[in-house]
C-alpha positions in Angstrom: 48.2 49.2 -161.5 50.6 50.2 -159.1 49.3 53.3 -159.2 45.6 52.5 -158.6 46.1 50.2 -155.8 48.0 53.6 -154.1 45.4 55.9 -155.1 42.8 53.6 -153.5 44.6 52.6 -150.2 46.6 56.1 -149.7 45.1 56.1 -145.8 45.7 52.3 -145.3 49.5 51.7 -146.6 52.4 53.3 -148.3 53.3 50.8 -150.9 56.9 52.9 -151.5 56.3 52.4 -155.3 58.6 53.1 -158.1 59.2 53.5 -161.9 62.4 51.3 -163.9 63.4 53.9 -166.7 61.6 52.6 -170.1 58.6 50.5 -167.9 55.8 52.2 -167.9 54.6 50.2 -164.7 54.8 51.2 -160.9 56.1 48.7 -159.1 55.9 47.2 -155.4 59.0 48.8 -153.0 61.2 49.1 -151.4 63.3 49.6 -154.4 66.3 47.7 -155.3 69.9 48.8 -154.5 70.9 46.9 -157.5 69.5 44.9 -160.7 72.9 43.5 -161.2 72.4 39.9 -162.2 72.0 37.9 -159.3 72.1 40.7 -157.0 68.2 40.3 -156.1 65.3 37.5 -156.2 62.4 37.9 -157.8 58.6 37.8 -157.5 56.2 37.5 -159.9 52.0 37.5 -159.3 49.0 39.0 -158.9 47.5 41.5 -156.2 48.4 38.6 -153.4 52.6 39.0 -153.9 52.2 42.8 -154.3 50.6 42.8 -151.0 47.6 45.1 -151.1 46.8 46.2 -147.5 49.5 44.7 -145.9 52.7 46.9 -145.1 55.5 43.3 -145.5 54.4 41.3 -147.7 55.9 38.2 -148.5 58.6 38.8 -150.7 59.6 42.3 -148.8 59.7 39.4 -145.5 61.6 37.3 -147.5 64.2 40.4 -148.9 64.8 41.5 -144.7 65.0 37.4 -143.3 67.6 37.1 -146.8 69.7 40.3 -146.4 68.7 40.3 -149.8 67.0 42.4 -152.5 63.9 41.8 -153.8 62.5 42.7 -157.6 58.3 42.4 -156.3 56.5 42.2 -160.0 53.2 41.3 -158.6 50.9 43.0 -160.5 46.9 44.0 -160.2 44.9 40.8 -161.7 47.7 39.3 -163.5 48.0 35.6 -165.1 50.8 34.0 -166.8 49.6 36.4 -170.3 50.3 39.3 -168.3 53.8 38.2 -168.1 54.1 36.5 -171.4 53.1 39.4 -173.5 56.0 41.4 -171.7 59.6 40.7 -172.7 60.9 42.7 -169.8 59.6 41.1 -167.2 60.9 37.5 -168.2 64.3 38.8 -168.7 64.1 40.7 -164.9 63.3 37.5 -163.7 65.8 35.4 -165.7 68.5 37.9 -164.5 67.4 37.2 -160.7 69.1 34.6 -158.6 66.2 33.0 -158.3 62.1 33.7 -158.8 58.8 33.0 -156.8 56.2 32.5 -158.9 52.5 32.6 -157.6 49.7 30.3 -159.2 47.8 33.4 -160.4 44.1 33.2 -161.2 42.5 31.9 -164.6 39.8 34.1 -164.7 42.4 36.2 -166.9 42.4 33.6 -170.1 41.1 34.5 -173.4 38.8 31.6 -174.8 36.2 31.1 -177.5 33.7 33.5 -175.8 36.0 36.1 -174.2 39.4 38.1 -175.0 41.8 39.4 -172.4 43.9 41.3 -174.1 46.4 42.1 -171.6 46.5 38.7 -169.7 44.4 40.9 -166.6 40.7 40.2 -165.2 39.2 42.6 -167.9 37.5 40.7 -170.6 36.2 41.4 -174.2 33.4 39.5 -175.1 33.6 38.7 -178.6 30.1 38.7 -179.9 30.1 42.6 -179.4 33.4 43.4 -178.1 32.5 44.5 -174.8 34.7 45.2 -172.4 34.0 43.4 -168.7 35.0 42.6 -165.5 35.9 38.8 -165.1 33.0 38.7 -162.7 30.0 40.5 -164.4 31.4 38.7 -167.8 30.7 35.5 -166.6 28.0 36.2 -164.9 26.1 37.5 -167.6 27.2 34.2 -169.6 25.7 31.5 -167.2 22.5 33.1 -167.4 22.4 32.5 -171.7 24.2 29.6 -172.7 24.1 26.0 -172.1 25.4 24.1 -169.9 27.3 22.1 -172.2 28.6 25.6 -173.9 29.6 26.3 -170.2 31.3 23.4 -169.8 33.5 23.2 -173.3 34.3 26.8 -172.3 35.0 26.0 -168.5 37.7 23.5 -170.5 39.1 25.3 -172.8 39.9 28.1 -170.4 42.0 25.6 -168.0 43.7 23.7 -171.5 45.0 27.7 -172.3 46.1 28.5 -168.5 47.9 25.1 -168.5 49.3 26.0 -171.4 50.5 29.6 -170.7 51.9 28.4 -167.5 54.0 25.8 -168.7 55.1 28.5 -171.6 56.1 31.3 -169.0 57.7 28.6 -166.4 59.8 27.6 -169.3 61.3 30.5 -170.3 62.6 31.3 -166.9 65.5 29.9 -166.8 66.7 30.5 -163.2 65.6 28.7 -159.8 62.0 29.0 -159.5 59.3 28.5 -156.9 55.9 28.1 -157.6 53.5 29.0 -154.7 49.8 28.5 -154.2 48.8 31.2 -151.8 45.3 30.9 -151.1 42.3 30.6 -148.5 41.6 27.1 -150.6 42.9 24.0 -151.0 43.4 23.3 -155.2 40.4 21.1 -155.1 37.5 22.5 -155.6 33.8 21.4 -157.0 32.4 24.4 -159.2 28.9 25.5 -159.4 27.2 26.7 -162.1 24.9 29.1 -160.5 27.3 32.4 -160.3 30.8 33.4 -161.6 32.1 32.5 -158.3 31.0 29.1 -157.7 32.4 28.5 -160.9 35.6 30.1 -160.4 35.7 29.1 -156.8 38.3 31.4 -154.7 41.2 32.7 -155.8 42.7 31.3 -157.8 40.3 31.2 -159.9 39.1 28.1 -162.4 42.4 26.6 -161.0 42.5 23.1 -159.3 44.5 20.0 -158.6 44.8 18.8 -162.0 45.9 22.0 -163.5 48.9 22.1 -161.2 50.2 18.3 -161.8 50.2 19.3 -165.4 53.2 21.9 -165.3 54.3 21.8 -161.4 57.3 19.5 -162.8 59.1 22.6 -164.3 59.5 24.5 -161.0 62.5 23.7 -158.8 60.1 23.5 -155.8 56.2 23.8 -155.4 54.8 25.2 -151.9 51.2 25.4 -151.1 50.5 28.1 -148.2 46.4 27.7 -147.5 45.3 30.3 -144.5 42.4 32.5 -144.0 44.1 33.7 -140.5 43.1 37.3 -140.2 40.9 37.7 -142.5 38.3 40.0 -142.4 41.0 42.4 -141.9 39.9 45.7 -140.0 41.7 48.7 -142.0 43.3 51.3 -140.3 44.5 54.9 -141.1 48.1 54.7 -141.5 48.2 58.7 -139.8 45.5 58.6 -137.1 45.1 55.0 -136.5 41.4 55.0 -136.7 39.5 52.7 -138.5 39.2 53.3 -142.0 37.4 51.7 -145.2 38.4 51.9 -149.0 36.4 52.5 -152.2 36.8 50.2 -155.1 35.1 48.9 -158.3 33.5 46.4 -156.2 31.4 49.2 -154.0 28.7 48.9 -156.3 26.5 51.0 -153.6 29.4 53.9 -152.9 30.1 52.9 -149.3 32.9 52.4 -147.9 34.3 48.7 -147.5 35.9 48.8 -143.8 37.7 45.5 -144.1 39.5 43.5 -146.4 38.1 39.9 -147.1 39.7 39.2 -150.8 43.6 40.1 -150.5 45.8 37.8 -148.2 45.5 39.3 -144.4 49.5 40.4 -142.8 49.2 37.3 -141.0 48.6 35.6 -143.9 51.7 37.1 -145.6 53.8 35.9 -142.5 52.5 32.0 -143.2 53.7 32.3 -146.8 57.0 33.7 -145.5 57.9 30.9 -143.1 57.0 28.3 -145.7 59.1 29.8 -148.4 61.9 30.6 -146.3 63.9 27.5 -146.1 63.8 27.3 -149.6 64.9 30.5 -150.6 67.7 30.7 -148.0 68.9 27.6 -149.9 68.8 29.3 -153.6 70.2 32.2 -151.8 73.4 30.6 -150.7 73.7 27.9 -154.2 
C-alpha cells in the first residue's frame, strides 16, 4: 500500500519508498544501510507509523535522535493479521534490536459476520461474500440486525483482536514497545447509531480492557494521546501552495484540503519524545 499512499500524496510528500528483494511490498524510507541483525530497530503499524502526510514520522525521528537505522513496516490499515499471516515480517522484526509496535485498529478482525482476509480494513461479508470497506460494512449491518446480534459480534471481534495480539506480541522475541498513538484516550463508550460511534477513533473497537489483557508481554507500554495540529492544511511539496488529495473517502470527487484522520507532524513529534527515552535505553542494552 506503499505504493497507493505515494500515488495519492505525490504533491504533499516524498515517502522515499523501497522494495526488499522477494517482498512484494513498498515500504516506508529512508532505506536501511544494513538488515544485519541488530543493526536497525523496528516499527511495525498501520498508516499512523508509516506517516502519511507527514515528511519525519516517528520512527524516521527516532532513527536521526538514535544514530540508528530504522526498518518502518507500517502498513495501509494493518492489524496484528496483517502481520501474522506474513512470516517475513515477524522474522524482520525478531532480527531487529528492538521493535515498536503500534495498537493498530480492530476494525480489521474477521468474525462471524465478516472475513478480512488479509488482516486490512477490507471486509467480506459472508452471507454473500461481498467485499467492503470496514466502514460501509458496518454500517450497512447496524441498520439489519439486532442489537443483541450487534453486541455478540461487537465481542467476538475484541475476544479475536485480544487474541491475535497476544499471538503476534509473542512471537517477537526481541525488546518491544507497544504504543497507543491516538487523538483518544483507550476508554471509550460506543454507540450504536453508525460504524464510527461504534468503533470510536482510531483505534478502532479497542479500549482499556483490551490492552490490560496482553500489555504484560511488551517490555514497555507508552500511550501518546494528541490532536495538536490537526486539521492539517496540505501543502505542495514543489510550489508550496495549498493543496488537497483524493481518496476513497471523496465520495463527492473534491478535493480533501486537509488532513483530519492521520496523526498531524506535530503529532509525530509528541510520539517521538515519549518514545525516546525508551528506545535510547534498548539502543545502548
Amino acid at each position: 500500500m506503499g505504493y497507493g499512499y505515494q500515488k495519492r500524496d505525490y504533491e504533499i510528500v516524498d515517502y522515499q519508498l523501497w522494495q526488499m528483494d522477494g517482498i512484494p511490498y513498498l515500504y516506508r524510507g529512508p532505506k536501511p544501510a544494513s538488515l544485519e541483525s541488530d543493526n536497525y530497530f523496528s516499527c511495525l503499524g498501520a498508516a499512523q507509523t508509516f506517516g502519511c502526510f507527514c515528511e519525519k514520522p516517528f520512527p524516521t525521528l527516532l532513527s536521526e535522535k538514535l544514530s540508528f537505522d530504522v526498518l518502518n513496516i507500517g502498513h495501509a490499515g494493518a492489524g496484528p493479521m496483517f502481520y501474522l499471516q506474513r512470516e517475513k515480517h515477524i522474522q524482520l522484526a525478531n532480527n531487529a534490536k528492538f521493535v515498536i509496535l503500534q495498537v493498530m485498529s480492530g476494525r480489521s478482525e474477521s468474525n462471524s459476520i465478516f472475513e478480512s482476509k488479509q488482516g486490512r480494513g477490507l471486509l467480506e461479508r459472508r452471507s454473500d461474500k461481498k467485499m467492503l470497506p470496514a466502514e460501509k460494512a458496518y454500517n450497512e449491518f447496524l441498520q439489519t440486525a439486532g442489537r443483541k446480534m450487534i453486541t455478540d459480534t461487537l465481542i467476538e471481534t475484541r475476544e479475536n483482536y485480544v487474541k491475535h495480539m497476544m499471538e503476534l506480541l509473542s512471537l517477537i522475541k526481541v525488546p518491544k514497545v507497544l504504543l497507543w498513538f491516538s487523538e483518544r484516550i483507550p476508554e471509550y463508550e460506543e454507540s450504536y447509531e453508525s460504524a464510527r460511534g461504534l468503533f470510536g477513533k482510531y483505534p478502532q473497537f479497542v479500549n482499556r480492557g483490551m490492552i490490560d489483557q496482553f500489555i504484560h508481554l511488551a517490555d514497555y507500554y507508552v500511550e501518546c494521546i494528541s490532536s495538536e495540529g490537526l486539521p492539517q492544511p496540505l501543502f505542495s511539496r514543489f510550489t508550496g501552495k495549498k493543496v488537497g488529495f483524493l481518496g476513497t473517502a471523496n465520495a463527492d470527487g473534491k478535493p480533501r484540503m486537509f488532513n483530519t484522520y492521520y496523526p498531524s507532524p506535530e503529532m509525530h513529534e509528541r510520539a517521538f519524545h515519549a518514545l525516546a527515552d525508551i528506545c535510547i535505553k534498548l539502543k545502548n542494552q
